[in-house]
N, CA, C and O atoms as a Maestro MAE file, in Angstrom:
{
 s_m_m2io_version
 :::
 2.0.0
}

f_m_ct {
 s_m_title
 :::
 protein
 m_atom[308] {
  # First column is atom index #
  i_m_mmod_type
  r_m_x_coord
  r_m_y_coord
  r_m_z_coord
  i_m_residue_number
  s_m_chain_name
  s_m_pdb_residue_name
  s_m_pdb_atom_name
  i_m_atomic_number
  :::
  1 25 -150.249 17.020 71.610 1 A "UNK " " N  " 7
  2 3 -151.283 17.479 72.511 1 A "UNK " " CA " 6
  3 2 -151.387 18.997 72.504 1 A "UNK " " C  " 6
  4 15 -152.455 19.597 72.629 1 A "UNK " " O  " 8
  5 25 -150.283 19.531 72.359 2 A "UNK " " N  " 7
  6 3 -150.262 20.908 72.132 2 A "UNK " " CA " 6
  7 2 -150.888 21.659 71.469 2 A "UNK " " C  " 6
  8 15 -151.256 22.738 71.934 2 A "UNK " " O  " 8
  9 25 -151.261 21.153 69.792 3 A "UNK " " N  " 7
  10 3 -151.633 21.572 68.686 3 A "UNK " " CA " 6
  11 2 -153.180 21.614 68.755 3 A "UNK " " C  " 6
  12 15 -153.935 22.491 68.334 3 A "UNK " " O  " 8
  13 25 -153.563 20.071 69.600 4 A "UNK " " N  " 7
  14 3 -155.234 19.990 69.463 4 A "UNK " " CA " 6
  15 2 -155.550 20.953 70.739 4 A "UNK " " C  " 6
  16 15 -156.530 21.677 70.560 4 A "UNK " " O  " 8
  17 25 -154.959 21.074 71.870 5 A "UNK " " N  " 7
  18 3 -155.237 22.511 72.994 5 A "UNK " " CA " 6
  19 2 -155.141 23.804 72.262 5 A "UNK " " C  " 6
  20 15 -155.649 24.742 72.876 5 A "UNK " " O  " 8
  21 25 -154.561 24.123 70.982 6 A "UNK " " N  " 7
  22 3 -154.699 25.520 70.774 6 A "UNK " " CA " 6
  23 2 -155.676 25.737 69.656 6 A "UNK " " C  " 6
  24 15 -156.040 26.899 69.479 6 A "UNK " " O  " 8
  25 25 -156.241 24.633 68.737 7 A "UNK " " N  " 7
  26 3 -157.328 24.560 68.066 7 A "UNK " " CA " 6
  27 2 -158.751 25.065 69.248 7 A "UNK " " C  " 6
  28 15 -159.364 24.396 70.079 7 A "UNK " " O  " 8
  29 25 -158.869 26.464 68.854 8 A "UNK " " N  " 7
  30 3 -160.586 27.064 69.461 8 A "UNK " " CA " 6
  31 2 -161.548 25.833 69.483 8 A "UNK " " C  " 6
  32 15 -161.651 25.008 68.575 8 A "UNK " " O  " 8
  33 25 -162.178 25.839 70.562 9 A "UNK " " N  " 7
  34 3 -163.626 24.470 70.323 9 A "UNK " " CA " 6
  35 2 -164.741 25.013 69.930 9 A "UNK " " C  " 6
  36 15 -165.598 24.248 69.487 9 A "UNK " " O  " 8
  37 25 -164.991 26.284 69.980 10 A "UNK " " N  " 7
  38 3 -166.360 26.820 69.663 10 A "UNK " " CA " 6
  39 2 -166.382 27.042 68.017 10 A "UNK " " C  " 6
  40 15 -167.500 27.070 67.502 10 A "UNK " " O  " 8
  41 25 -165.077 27.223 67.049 11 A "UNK " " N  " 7
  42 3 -165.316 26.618 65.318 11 A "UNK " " CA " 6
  43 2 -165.492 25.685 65.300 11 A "UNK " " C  " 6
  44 15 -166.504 25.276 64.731 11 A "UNK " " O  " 8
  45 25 -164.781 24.991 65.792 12 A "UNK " " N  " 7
  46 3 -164.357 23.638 65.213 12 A "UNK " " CA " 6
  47 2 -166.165 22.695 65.196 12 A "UNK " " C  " 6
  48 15 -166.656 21.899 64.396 12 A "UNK " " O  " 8
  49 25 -166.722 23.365 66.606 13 A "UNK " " N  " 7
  50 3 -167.881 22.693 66.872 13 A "UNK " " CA " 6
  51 2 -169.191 23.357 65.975 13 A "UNK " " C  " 6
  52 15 -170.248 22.728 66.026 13 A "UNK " " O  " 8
  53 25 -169.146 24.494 65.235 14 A "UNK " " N  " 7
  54 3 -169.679 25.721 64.249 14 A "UNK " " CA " 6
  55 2 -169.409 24.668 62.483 14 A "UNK " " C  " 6
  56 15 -170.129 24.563 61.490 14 A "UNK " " O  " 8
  57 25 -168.047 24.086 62.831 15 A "UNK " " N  " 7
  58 3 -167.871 23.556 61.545 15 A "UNK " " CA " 6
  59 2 -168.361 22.163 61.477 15 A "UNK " " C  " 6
  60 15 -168.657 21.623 60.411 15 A "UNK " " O  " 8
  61 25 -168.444 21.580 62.659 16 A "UNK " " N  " 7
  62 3 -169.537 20.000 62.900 16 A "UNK " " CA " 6
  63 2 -170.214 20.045 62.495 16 A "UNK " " C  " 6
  64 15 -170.482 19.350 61.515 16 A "UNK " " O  " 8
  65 25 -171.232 21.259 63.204 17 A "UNK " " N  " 7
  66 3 -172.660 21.600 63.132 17 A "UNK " " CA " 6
  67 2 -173.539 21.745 61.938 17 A "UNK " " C  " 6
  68 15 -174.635 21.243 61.693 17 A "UNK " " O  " 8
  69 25 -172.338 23.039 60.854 18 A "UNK " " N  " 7
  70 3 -173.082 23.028 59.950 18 A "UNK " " CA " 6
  71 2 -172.526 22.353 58.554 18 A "UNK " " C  " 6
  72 15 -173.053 22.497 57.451 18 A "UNK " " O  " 8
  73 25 -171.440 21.648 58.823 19 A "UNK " " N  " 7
  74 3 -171.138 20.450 58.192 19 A "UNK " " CA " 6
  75 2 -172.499 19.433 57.781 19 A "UNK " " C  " 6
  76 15 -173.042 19.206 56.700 19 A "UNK " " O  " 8
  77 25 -172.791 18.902 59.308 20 A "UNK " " N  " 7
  78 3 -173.402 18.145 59.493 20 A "UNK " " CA " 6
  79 2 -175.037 18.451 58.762 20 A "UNK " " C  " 6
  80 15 -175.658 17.910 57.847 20 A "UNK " " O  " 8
  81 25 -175.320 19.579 59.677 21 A "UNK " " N  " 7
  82 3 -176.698 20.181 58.927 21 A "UNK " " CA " 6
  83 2 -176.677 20.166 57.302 21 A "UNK " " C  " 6
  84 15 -177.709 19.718 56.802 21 A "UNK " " O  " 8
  85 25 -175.686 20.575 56.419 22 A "UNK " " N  " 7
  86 3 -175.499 20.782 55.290 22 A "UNK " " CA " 6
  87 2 -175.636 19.443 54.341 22 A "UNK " " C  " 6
  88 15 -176.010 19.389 53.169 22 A "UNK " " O  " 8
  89 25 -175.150 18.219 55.350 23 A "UNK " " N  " 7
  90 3 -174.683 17.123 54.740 23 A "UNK " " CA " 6
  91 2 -175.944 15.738 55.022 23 A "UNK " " C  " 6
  92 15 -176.183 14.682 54.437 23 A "UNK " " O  " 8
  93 25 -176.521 16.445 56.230 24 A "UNK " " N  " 7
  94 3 -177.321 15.410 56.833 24 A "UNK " " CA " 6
  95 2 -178.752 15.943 56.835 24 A "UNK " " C  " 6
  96 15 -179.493 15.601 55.914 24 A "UNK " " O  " 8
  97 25 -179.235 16.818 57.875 25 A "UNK " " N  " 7
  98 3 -180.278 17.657 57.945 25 A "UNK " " CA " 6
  99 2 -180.990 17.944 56.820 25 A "UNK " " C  " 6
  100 15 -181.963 17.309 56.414 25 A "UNK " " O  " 8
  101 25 -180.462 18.974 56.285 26 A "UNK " " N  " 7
  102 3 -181.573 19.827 55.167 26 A "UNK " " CA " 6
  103 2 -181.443 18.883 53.595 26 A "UNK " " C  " 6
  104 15 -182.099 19.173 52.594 26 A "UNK " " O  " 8
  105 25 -180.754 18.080 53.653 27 A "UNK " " N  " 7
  106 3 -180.955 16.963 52.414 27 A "UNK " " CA " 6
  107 2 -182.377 16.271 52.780 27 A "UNK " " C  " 6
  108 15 -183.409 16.413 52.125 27 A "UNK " " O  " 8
  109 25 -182.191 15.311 54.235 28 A "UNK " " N  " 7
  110 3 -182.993 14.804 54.662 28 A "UNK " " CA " 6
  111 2 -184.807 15.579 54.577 28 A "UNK " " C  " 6
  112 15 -185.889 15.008 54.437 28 A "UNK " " O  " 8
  113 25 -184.534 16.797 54.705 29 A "UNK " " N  " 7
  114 3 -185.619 17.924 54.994 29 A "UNK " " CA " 6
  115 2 -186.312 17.768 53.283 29 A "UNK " " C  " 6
  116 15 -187.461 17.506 52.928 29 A "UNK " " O  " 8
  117 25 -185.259 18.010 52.604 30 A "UNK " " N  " 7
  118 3 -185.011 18.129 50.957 30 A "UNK " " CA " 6
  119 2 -186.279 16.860 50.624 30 A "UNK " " C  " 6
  120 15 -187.444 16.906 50.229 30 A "UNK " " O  " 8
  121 25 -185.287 15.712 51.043 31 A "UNK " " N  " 7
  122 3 -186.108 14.214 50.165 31 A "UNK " " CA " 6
  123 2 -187.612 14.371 51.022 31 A "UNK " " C  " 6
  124 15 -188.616 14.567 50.337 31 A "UNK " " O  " 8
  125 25 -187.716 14.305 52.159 32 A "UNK " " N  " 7
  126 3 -189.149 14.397 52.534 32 A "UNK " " CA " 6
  127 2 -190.375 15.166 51.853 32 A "UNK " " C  " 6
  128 15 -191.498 14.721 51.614 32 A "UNK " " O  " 8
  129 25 -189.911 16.310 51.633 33 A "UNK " " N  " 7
  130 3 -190.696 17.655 50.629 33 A "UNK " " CA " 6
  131 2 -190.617 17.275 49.728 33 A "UNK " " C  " 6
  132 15 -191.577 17.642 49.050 33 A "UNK " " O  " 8
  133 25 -189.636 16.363 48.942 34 A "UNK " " N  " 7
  134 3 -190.151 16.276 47.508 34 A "UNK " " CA " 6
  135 2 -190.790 15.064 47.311 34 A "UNK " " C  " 6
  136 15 -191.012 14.805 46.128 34 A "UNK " " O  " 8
  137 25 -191.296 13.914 48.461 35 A "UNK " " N  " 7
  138 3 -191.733 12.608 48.446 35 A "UNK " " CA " 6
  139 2 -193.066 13.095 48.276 35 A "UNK " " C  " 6
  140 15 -193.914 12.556 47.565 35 A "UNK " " O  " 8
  141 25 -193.260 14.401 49.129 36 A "UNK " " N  " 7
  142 3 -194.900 14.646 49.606 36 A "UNK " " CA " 6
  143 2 -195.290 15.489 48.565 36 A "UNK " " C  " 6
  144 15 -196.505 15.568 48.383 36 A "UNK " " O  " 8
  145 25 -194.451 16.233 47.733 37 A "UNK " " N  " 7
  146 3 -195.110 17.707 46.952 37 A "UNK " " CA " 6
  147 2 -194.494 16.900 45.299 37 A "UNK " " C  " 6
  148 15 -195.061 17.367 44.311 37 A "UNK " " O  " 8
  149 25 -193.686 16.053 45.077 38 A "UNK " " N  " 7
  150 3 -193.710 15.386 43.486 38 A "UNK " " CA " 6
  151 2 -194.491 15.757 42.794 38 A "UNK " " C  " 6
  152 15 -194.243 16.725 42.074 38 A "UNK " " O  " 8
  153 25 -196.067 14.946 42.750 39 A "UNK " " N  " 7
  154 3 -196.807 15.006 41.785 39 A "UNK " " CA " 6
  155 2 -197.723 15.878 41.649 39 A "UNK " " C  " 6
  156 15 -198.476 15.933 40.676 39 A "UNK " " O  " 8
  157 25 -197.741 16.784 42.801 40 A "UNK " " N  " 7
  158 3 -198.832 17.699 42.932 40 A "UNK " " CA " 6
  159 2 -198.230 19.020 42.543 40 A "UNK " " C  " 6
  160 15 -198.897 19.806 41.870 40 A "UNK " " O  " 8
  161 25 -197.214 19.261 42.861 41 A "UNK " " N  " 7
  162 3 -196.318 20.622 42.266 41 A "UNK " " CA " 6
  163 2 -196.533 21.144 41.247 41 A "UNK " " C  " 6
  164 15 -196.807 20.421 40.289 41 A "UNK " " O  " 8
  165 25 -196.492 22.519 41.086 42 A "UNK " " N  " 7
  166 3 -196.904 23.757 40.232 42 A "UNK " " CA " 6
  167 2 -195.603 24.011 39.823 42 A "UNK " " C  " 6
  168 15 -194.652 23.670 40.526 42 A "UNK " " O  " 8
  169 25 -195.423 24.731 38.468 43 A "UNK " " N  " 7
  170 3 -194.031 24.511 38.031 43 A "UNK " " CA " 6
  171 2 -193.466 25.499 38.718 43 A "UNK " " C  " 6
  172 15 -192.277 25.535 38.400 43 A "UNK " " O  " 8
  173 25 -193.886 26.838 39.997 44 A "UNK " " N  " 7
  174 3 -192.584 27.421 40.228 44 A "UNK " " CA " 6
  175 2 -192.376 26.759 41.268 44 A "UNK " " C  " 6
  176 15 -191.250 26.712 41.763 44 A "UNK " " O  " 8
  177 25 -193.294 26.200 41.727 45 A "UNK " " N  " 7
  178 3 -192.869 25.009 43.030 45 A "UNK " " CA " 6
  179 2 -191.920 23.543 42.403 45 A "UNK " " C  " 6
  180 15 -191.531 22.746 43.256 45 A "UNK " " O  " 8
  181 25 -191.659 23.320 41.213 46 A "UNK " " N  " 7
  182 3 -191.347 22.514 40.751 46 A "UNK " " CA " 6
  183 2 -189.504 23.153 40.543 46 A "UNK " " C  " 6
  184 15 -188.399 22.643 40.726 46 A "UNK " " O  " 8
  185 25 -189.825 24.023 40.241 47 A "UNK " " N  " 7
  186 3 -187.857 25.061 39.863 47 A "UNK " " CA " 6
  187 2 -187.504 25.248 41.577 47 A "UNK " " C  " 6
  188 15 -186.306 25.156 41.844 47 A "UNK " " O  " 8
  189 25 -188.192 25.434 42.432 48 A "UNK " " N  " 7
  190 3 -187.991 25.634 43.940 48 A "UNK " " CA " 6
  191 2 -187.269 24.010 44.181 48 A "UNK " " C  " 6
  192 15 -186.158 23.742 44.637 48 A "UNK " " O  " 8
  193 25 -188.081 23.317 43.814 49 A "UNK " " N  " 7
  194 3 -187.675 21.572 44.269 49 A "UNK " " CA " 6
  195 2 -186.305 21.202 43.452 49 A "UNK " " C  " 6
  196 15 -185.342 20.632 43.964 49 A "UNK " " O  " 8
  197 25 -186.417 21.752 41.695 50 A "UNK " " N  " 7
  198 3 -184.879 21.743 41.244 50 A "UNK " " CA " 6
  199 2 -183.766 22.201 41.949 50 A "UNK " " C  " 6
  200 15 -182.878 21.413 42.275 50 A "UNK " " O  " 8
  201 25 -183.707 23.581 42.262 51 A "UNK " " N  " 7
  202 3 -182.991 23.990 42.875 51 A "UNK " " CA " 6
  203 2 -182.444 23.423 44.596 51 A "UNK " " C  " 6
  204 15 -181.353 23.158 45.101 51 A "UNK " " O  " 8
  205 25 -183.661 23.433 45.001 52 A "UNK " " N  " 7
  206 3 -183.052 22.300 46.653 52 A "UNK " " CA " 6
  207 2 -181.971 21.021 46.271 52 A "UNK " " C  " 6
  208 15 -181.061 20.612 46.992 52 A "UNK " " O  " 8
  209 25 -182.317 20.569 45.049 53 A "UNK " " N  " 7
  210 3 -181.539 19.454 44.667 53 A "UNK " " CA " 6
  211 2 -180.777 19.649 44.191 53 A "UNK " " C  " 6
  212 15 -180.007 18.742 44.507 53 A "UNK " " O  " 8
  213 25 -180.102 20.510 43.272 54 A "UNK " " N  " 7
  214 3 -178.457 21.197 43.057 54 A "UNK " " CA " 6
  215 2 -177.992 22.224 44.102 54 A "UNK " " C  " 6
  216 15 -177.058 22.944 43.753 54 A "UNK " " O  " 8
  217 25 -178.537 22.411 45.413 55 A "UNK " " N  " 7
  218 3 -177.990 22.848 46.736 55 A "UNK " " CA " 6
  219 2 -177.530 22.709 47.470 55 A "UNK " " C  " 6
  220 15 -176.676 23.371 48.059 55 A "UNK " " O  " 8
  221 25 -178.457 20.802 47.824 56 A "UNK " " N  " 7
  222 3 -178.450 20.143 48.480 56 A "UNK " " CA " 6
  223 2 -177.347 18.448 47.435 56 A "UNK " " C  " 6
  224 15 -177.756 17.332 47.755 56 A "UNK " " O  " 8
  225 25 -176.727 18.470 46.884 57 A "UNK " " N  " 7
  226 3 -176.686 17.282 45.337 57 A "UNK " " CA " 6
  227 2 -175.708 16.220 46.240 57 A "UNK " " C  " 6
  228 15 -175.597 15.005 46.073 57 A "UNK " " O  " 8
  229 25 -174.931 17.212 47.411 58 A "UNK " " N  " 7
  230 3 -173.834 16.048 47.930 58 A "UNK " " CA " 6
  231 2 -174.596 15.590 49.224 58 A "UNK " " C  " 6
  232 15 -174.122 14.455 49.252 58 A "UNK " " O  " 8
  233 25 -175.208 15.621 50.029 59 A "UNK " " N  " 7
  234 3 -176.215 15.570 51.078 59 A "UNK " " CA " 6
  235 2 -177.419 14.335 50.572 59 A "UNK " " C  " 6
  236 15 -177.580 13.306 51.228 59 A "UNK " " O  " 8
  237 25 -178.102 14.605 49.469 60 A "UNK " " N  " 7
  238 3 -178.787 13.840 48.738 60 A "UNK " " CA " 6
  239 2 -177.782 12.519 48.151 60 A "UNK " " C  " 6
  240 15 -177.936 11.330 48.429 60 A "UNK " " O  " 8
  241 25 -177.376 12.748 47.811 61 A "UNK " " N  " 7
  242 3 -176.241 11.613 47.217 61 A "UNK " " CA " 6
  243 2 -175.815 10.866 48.477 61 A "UNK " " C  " 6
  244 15 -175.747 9.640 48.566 61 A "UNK " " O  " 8
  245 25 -175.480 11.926 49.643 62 A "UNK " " N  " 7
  246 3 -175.059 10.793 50.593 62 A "UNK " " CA " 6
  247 2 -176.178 9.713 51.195 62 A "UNK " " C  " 6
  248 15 -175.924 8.526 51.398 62 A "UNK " " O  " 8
  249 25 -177.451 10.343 51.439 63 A "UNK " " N  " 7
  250 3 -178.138 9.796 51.669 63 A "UNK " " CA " 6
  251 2 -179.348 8.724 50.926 63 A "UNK " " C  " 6
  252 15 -180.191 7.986 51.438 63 A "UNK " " O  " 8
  253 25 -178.974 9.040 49.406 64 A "UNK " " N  " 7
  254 3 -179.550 8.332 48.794 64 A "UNK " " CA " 6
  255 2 -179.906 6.637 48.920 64 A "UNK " " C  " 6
  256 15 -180.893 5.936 48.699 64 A "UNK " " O  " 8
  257 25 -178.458 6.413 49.425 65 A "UNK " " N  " 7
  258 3 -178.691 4.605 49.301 65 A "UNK " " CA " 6
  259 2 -179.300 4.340 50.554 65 A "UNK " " C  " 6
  260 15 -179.539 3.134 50.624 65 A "UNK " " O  " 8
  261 25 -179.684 5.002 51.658 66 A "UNK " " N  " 7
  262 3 -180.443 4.819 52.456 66 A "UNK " " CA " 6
  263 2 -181.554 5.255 52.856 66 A "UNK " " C  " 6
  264 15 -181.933 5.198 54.026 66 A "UNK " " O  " 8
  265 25 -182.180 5.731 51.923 67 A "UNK " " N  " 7
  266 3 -183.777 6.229 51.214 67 A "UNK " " CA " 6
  267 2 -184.530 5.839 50.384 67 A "UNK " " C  " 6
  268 15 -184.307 6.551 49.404 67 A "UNK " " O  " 8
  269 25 -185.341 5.105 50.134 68 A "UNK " " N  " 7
  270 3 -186.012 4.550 49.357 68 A "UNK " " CA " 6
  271 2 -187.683 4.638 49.193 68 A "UNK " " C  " 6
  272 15 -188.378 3.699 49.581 68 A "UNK " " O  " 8
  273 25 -188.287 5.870 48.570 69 A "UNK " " N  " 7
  274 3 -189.298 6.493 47.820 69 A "UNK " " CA " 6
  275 2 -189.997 5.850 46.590 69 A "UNK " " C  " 6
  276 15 -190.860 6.479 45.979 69 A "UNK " " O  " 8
  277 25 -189.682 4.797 46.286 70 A "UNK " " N  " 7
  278 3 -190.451 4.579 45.470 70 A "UNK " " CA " 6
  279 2 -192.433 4.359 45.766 70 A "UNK " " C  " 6
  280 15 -192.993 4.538 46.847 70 A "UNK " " O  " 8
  281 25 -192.886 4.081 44.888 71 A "UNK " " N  " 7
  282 3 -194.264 4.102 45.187 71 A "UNK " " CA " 6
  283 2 -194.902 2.793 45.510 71 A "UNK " " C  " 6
  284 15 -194.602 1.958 44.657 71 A "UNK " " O  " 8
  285 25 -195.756 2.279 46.540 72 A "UNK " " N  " 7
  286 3 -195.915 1.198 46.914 72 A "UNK " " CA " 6
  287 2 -196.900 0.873 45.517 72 A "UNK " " C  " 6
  288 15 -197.533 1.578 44.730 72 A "UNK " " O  " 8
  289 25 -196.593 -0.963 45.718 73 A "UNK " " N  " 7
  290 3 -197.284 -1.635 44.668 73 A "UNK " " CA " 6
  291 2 -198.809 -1.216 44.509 73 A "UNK " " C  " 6
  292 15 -199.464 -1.021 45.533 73 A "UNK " " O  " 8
  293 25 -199.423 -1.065 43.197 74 A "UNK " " N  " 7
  294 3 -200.807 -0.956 43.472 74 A "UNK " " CA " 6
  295 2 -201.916 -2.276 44.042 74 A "UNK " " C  " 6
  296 15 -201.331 -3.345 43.871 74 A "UNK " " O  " 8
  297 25 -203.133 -2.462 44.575 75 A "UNK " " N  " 7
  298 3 -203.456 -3.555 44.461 75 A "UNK " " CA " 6
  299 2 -204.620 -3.318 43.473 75 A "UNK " " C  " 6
  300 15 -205.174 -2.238 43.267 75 A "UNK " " O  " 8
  301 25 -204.865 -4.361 42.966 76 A "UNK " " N  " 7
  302 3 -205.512 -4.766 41.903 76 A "UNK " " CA " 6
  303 2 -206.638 -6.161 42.310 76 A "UNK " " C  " 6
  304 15 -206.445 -7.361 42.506 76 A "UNK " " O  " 8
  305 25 -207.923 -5.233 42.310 77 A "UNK " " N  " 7
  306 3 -209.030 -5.848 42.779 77 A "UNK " " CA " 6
  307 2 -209.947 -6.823 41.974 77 A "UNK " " C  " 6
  308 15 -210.935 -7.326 42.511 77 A "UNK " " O  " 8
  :::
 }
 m_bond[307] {
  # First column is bond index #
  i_m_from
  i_m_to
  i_m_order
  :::
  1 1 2 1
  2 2 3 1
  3 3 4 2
  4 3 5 1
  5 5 6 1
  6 6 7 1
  7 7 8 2
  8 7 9 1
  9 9 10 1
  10 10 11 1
  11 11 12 2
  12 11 13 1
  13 13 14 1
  14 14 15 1
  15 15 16 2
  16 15 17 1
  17 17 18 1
  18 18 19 1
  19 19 20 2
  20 19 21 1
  21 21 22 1
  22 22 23 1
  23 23 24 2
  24 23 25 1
  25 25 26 1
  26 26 27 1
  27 27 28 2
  28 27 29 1
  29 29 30 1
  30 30 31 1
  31 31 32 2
  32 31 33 1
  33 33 34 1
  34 34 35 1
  35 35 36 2
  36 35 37 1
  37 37 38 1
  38 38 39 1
  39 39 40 2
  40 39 41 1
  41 41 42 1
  42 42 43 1
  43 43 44 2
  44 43 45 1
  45 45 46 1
  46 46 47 1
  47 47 48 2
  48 47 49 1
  49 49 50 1
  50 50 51 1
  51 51 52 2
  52 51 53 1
  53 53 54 1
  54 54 55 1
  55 55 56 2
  56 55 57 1
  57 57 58 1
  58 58 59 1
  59 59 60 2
  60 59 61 1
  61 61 62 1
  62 62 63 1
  63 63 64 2
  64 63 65 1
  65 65 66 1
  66 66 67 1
  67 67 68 2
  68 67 69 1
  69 69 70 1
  70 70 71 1
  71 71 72 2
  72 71 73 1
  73 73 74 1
  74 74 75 1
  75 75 76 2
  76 75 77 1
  77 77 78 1
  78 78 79 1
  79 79 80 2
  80 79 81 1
  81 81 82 1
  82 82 83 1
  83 83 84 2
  84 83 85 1
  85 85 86 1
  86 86 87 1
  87 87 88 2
  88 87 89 1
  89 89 90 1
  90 90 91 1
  91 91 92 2
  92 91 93 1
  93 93 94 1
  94 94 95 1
  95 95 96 2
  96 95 97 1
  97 97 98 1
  98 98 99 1
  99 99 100 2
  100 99 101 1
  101 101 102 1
  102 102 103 1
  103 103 104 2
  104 103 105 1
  105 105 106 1
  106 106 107 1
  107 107 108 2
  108 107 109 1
  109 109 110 1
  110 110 111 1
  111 111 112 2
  112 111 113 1
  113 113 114 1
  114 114 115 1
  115 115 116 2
  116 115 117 1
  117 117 118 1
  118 118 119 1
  119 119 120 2
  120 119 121 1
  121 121 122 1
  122 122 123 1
  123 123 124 2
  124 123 125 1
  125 125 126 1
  126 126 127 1
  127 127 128 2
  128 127 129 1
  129 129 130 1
  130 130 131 1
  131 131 132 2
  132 131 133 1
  133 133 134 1
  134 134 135 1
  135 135 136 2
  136 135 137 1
  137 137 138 1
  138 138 139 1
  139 139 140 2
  140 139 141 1
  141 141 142 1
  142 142 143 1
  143 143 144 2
  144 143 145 1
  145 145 146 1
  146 146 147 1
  147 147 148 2
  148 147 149 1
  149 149 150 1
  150 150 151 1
  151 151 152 2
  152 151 153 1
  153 153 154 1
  154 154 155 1
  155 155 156 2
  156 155 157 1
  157 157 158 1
  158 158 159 1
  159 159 160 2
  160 159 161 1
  161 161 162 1
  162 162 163 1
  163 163 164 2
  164 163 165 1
  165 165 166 1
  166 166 167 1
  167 167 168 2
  168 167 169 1
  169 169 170 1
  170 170 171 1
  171 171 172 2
  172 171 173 1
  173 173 174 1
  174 174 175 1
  175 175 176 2
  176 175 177 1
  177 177 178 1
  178 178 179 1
  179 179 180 2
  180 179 181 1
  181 181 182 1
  182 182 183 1
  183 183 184 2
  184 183 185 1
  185 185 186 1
  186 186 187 1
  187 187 188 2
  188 187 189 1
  189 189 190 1
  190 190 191 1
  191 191 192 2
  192 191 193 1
  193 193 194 1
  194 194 195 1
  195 195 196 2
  196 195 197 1
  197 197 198 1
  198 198 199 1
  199 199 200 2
  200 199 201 1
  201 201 202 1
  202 202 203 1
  203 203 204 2
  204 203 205 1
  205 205 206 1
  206 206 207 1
  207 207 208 2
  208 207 209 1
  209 209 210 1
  210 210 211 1
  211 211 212 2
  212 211 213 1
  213 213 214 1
  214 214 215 1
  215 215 216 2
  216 215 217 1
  217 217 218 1
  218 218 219 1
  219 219 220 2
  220 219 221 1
  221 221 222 1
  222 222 223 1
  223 223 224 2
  224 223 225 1
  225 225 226 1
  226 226 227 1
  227 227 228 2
  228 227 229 1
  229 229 230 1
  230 230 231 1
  231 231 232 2
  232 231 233 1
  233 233 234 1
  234 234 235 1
  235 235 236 2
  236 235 237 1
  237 237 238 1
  238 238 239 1
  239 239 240 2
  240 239 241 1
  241 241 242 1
  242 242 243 1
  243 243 244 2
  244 243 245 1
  245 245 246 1
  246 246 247 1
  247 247 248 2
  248 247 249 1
  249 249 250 1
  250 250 251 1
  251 251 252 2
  252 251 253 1
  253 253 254 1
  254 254 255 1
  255 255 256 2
  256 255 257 1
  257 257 258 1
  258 258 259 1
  259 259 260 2
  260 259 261 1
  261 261 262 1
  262 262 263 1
  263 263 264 2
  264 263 265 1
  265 265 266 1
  266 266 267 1
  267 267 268 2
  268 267 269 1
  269 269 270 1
  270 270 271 1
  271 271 272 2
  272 271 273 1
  273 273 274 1
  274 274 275 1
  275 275 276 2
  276 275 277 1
  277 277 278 1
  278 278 279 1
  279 279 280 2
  280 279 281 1
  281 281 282 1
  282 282 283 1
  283 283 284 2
  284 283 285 1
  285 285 286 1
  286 286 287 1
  287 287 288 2
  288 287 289 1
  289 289 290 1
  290 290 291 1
  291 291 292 2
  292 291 293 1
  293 293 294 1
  294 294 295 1
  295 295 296 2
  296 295 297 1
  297 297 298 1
  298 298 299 1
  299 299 300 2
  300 299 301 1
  301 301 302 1
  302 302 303 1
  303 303 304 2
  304 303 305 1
  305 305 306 1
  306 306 307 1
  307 307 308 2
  :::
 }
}
């Protein structure tokens, strides 16, 4: 009990935060922007979207299997 009373709460809660943001947040931020700007992107907007994704690669990965972007079926009239 000693050890967790002398651990500061205001890092520890700094290291949640932007743990969390790092891991959860701005991935999430990441896949949305590139669902909406994919096919329409200009190539320096296209090296901007590379780069979010080797920034963001463990965040994306975590969230990958619970994201799913693919493109709805077409219908065919």
């Amino acid at each position: 009990m000693s050890l967790l009373s002398s651990i500061p709460l205001i890092p520890l809660l700094l290291y949640v935060a932007l743990g969390g943001a790092y891991l959860v947040i701005f991935p999430a931020i990441t896949f949305l922007y590139l669902k909406n700007r994919w096919y329409v992107a200009s190539s320096i907007e296209r090296l901007l979207m590379y780069f979010l994704v080797f920034l963001f690669f463990p965040g994306l990965l975590l969230l990958s299997p619970l994201l799913n972007f693919r493109p709805q079926p077409r219908q065919i009239s």
